[in-house]
N, C-alpha and C positions, 0 to 999 in steps of 0.2 A: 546455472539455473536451467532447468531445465522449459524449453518453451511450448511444451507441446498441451494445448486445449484439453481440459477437462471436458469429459461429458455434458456438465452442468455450462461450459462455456459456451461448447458447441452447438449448444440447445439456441443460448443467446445470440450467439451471430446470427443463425438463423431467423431468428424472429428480428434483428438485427437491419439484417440486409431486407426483409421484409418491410420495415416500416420504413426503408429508405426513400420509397418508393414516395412516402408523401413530399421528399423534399424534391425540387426543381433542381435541373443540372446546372447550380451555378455553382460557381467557385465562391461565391459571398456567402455561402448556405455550408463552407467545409468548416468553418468553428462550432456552429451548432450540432450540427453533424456528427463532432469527434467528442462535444458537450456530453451529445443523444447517447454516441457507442461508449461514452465511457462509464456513464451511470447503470447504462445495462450491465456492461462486462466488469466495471472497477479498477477501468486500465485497457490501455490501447495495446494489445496484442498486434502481431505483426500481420495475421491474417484478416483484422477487423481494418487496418489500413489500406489492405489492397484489396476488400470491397470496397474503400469508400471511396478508393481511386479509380477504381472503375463504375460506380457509380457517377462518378462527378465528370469522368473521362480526362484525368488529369493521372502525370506521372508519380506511383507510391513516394518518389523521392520527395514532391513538393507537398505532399500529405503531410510526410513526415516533418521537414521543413518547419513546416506552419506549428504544427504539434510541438516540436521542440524547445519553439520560441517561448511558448509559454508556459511557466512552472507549473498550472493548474494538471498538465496531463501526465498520467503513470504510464511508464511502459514497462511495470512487470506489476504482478500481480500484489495487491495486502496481502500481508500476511492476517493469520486466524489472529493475532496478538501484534498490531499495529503501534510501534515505539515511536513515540517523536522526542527530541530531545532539542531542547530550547538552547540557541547560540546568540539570542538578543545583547543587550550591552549589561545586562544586569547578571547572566547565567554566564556568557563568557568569562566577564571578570572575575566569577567564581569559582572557573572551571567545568563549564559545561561542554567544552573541544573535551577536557580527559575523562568524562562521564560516555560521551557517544564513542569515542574510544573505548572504551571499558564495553560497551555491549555491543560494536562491532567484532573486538577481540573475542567475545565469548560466545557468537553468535557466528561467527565464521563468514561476516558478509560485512558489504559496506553500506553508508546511508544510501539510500535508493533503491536498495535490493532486498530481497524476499529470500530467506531460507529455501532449501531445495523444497522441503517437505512442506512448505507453504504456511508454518506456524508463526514465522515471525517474520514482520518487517522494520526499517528501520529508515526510517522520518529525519533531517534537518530542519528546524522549524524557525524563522526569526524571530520570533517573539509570543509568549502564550495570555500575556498580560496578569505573570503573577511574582512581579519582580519581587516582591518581600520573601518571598520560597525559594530565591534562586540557590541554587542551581535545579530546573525542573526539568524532571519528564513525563508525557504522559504516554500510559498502557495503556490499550483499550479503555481511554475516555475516563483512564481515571488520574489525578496529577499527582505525583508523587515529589515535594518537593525537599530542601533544604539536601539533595542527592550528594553521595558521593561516591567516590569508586568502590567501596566497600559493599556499598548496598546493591549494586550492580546484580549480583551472582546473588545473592539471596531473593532480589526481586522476580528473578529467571527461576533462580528451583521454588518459588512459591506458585508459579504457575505451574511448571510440572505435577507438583505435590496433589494443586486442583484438580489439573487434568487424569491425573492417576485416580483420585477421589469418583470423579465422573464414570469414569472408564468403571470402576469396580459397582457404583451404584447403579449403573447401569446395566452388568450383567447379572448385578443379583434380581433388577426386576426381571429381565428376561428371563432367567433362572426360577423365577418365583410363579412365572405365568403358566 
């Protein structure tokens, strides 16, 4: 994966480390902090820690530390098509390990990580509270359940099929203007 800041990132840190400035140099103020930098950016990039460690004056290692401890913080970026895939007691049973399997295998990444080109990531989730559909996953916020490995790859070239859809409606409006 590649780590290196988008434009649109870089804009954010900026404004970023700007707004840090409301917060006081406490170490009790680094969870809201990493709260604050990750709603901006949608994930703790490596350079948004070592502002908030020298903001705080406290070493990147115990930045990260703290960040680690708790499941809520990303350290790579969503993907444009955010996968989660349910491993609760009702999805497991029904195979929901050889479902996240299936779209780590076709996706070329593992749970936690973001495609290079940044279209897809891929979510562990404990439970989505829709145990009657198990085994579920959801796409971008939509649930797709009763899954199995089959539908894996159909549900990957359904998004492509979209996105090609887009990409050609969009240059015919350009085209048209």
């Amino acid at each position: 994966m590649n780590d290196e800041l988008t434009p649109e990132e870089k804009e954010a840190l900026k404004h970023v480390a700007l707004k840090l400035e409301s917060y006081e140099k406490q170490r009790g103020n680094l969870i809201p902090i990493l709260q604050m930098v990750q709603e901006k950016l949608a994930y703790l990039p490596t350079e948004a820690i070592k502002v908030v460690s020298e903001h705080l004056e406290i070493f990147e290692c115990e930045v990260y530390g703290v960040a680690t401890f708790y499941n809520q913080f990303r350290f790579h970026p969503p993907g444009k098509y955010p996968i989660k895939v349910c491993l609760g007691t009702a999805c497991h049973v029904r195979g929901g390990d050889i479902i996240l399997e299936n779209f780590e295998r076709k996706l070329g990444i593992h749970a936690g990580e973001t495609t290079a080109d940044r279209e897809f990531s891929i979510e562990k989730v404990a439970c989505v509270g829709c145990c009657a559909l198990a085994p579920v996953a959801i796409i971008d916020e939509t649930v797709h359940g009763h899954m199995a490995p089959s539908k894996v790859e159909g549900l990957l070239m359904r998004i492509e099929i979209e996105k090609e859809m887009e990409e050609r409606a969009k240059k015919k409006d350009e085209s048209g203007r």
